[in-house]
Wavefront OBJ file of the C-alpha trace (Angstrom):
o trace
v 99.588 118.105 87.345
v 100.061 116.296 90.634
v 99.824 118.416 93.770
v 103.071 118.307 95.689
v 102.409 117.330 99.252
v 105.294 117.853 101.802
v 106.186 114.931 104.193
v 105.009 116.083 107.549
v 106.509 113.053 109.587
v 108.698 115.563 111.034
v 106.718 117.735 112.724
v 104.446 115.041 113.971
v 107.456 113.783 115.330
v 108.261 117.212 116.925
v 104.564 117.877 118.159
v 105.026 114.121 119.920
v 108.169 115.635 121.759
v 106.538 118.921 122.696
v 103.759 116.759 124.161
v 106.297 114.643 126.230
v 107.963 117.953 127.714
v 104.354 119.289 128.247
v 103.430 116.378 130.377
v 107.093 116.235 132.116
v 106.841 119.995 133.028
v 103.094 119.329 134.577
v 104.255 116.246 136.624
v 107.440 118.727 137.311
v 105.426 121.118 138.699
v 103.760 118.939 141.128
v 106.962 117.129 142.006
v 106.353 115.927 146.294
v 109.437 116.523 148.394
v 112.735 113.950 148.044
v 111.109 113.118 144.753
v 113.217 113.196 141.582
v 111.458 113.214 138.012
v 112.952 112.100 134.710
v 112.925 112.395 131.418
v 113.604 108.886 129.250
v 114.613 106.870 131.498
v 112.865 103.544 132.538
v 110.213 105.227 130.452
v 108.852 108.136 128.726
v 108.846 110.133 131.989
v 109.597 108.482 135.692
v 109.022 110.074 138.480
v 111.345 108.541 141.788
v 110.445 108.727 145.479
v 113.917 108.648 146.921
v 115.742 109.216 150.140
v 117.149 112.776 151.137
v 120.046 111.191 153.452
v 121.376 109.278 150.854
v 121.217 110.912 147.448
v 125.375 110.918 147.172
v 126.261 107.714 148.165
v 127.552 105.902 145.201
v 128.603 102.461 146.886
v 127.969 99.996 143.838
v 125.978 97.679 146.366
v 124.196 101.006 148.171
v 122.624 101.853 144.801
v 121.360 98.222 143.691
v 119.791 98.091 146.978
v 118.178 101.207 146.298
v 117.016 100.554 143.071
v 114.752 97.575 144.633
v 113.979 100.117 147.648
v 112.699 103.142 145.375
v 109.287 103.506 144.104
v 109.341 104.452 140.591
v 105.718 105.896 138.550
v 106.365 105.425 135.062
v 104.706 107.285 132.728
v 104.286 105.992 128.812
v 103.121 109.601 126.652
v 101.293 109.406 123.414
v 100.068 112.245 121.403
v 99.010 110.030 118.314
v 96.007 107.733 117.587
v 96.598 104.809 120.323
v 95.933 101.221 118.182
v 95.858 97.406 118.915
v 99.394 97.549 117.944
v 100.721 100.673 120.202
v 98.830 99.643 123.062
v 100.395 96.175 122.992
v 104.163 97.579 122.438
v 103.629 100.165 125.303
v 102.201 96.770 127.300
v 105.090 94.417 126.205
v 107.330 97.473 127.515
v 106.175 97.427 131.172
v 105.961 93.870 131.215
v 109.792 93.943 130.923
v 110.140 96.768 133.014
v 108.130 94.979 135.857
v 110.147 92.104 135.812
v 113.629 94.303 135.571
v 115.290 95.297 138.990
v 113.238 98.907 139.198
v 110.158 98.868 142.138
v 107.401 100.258 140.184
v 104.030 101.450 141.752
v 102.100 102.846 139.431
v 101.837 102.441 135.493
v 100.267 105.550 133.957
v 99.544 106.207 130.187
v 99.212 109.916 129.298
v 97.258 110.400 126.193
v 96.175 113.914 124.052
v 92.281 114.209 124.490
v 92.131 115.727 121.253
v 92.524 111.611 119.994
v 89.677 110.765 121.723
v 91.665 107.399 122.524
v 89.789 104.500 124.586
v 91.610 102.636 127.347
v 92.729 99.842 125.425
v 95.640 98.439 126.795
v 94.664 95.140 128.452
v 91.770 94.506 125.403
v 93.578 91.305 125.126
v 93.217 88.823 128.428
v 97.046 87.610 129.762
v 96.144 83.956 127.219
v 95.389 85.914 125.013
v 98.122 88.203 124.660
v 100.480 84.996 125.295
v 99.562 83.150 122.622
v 100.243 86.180 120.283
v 104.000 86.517 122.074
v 104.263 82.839 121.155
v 103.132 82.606 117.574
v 105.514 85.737 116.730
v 108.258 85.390 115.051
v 109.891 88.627 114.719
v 113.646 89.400 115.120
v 115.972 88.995 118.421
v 115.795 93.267 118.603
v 111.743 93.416 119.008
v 110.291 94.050 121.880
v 108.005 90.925 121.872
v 110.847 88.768 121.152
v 112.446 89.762 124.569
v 109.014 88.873 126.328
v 108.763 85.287 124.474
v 112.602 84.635 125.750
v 111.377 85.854 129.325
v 108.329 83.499 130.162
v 108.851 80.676 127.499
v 106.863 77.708 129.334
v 105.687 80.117 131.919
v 102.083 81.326 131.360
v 101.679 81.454 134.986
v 104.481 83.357 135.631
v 103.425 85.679 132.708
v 100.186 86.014 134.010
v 100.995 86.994 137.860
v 103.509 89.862 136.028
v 100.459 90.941 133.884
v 98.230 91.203 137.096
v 100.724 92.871 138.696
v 100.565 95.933 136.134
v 96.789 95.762 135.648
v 96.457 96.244 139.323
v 99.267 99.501 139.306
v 97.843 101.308 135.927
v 96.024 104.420 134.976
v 94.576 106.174 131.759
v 94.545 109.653 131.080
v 93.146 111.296 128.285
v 93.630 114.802 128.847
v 94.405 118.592 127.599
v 97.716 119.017 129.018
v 97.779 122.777 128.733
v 94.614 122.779 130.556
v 96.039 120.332 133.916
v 99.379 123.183 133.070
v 96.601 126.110 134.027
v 95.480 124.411 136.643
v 99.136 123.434 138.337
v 100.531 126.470 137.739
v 97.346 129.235 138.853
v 98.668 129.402 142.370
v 102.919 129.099 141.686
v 102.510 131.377 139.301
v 99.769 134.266 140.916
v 96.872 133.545 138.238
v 94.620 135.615 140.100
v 97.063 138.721 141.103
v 98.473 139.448 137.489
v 97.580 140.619 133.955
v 96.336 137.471 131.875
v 98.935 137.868 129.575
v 101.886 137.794 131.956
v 100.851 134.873 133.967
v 101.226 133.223 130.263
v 103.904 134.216 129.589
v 105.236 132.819 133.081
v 103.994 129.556 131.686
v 106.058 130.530 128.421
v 108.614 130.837 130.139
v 108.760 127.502 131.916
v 108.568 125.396 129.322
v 110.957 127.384 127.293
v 113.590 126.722 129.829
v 112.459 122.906 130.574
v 113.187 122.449 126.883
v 116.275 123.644 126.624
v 117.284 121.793 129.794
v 116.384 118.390 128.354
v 117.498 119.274 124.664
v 121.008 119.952 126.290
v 120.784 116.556 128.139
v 119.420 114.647 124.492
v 122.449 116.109 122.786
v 124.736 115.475 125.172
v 123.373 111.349 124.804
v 121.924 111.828 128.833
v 118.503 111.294 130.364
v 117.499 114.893 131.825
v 116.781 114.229 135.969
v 115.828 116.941 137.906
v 115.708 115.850 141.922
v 113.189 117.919 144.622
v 115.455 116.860 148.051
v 114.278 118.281 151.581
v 117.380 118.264 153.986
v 115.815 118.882 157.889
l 1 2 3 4 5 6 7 8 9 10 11 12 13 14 15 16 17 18 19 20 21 22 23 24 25 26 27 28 29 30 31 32 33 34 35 36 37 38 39 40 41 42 43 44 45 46 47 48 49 50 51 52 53 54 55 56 57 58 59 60 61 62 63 64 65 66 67 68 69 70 71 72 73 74 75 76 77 78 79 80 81 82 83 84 85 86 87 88 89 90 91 92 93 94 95 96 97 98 99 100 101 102 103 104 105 106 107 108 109 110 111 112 113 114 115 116 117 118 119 120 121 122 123 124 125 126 127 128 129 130 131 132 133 134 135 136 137 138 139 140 141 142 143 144 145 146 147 148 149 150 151 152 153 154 155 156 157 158 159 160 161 162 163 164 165 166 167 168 169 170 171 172 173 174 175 176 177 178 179 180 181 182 183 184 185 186 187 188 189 190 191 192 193 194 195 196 197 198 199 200 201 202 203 204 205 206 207 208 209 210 211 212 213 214 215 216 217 218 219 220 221 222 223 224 225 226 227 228 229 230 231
C-alpha cells in the first residue's frame, strides 16, 4: 500500500513569508531617522531615505522629482535553495528596476544560512548573461522577455546597467533570529529582564508586524511604515 504523503508546498510557502516579515522587522528595527521601510514594493523589502519637510506634498510633478531624488535599498529575501535559475530571475529583476525611475543605492540579497547558499548571482559575466536574454524565447509576461525588449542591440548599454548593480550589491547568508537578538538586546532591556520576557517582547513584535502587513496584503496595499524627525 502506497504511503500517503501530504503536499507541503503550502507551508513552504508560509515559512518563505515568515522569513520575509523576519527580515522586514530586523531592518524595521534599525530603521535611521526620515527613513521609511516597505514591504513589496519595488522589491521584497525597500527601505527609503526621504525628506521630513516634504512627506505630504502630493504635487504630481513634486513626487516624480522625488522619486529620482530618493535613495531606495532594495532588498530581494529567499529562504529556499538559491539556483542558476533564481539567482538569474532575482538579477533580471534589478536590472529592470535599475533602469526604472527609482534611485537605488544598494542591492542586497537576504538569504537563510540554514541553505548554506553561495553568492551566485553574477556567476554569469554581462555577455554571458546577454546572450542567454537573447536566445530566449519565452512569453511577453516573463521577466527576461521585458529585459530582451529593453537593450535589444544594446550590449553596451546592458552592460554599464549590469556594472551599475554589481558595484551597489551585497550577500547575506544569515540566521535572522540571531541579527533579531542582536537588534533588539538594547530596545528591548536584554540584560535587565527575565530571559523569557525579553522573548516574549520579541514575540510580541513580530506578532503585531504581521498582522500589520497581513491587513495591508488583504486589503491589495504594500505595508509602509515611515521613521520622520520634525526639528
Amino acid at each position: 500500500m502506497d504511503t500517503y504523503l501530504p503536499d507541503s508546498s503550502g507551508i513552504n510557502s508560509l515559512a518563505g513569508f515568515s522569513f520575509q516579515i523576519r527580515v522586514f522587522t530586523y531592518y524595521m528595527i534599525m530603521l535611521g531617522e526620515n527613513t521609511q521601510i516597505e514591504f513589496e514594493t519595488i522589491d521584497d523589502v525597500n527601505i527609503k531615505k526621504i525628506k521630513a519637510e516634504e512627506i505630504d506634498n502630493n504635487d504630481e510633478n513634486f513626487i516624480c522629482k522625488l522619486k529620482k531624488e530618493n535613495t531606495n535599498t532594495a532588498i530581494q529575501v529567499k529562504r529556499t535553495n538559491i539556483t542558476e535559475s533564481i539567482s538569474q530571475k532575482v538579477l533580471l529583476n534589478w536590472i529592470l528596476l535599475e533602469v526604472s525611475e527609482n534611485n537605488v543605492s544598494k542591492y542586497v540579497l537576504f538569504t537563510d544560512k540554514q541553505y548554506s547558499n553561495d553568492d551566485i548571482i553574477f556567476k554569469k559575466s554581462a555577455a554571458e548573461l546577454y546572450q542567454c536574454i537573447e536566445k530566449s524565447d519565452k512569453n511577453n509576461k516573463a521577466i527576461i522577455t521585458k529585459v530582451k525588449k529593453k537593450f535589444k542591440t544594446d550590449f553596451a548599454g546592458f552592460e554599464k546597467i549590469y556594472d551599475a548593480i554589481k558595484g551597489k550589491y551585497e550577500f547575506i547568508s544569515d540566521n535572522i533570529d540571531e541579527k533579531m537578538d542582536d537588534a533588539c538586546c538594547v530596545l528591548f532591556r536584554k540584560s535587565g529582564v527575565n530571559e523569557v520576557v525579553y522573548y516574549n517582547r520579541i514575540k510580541e513584535l513580530l506578532q503585531h508586524v504581521t498582522v500589520e502587513v497581513m491587513e495591508s496584503v488583504n486589503g491589495k496595499k504594500p505595508f509602509v511604515l515611515k521613521l520622520v524627525v520634525v526639528n
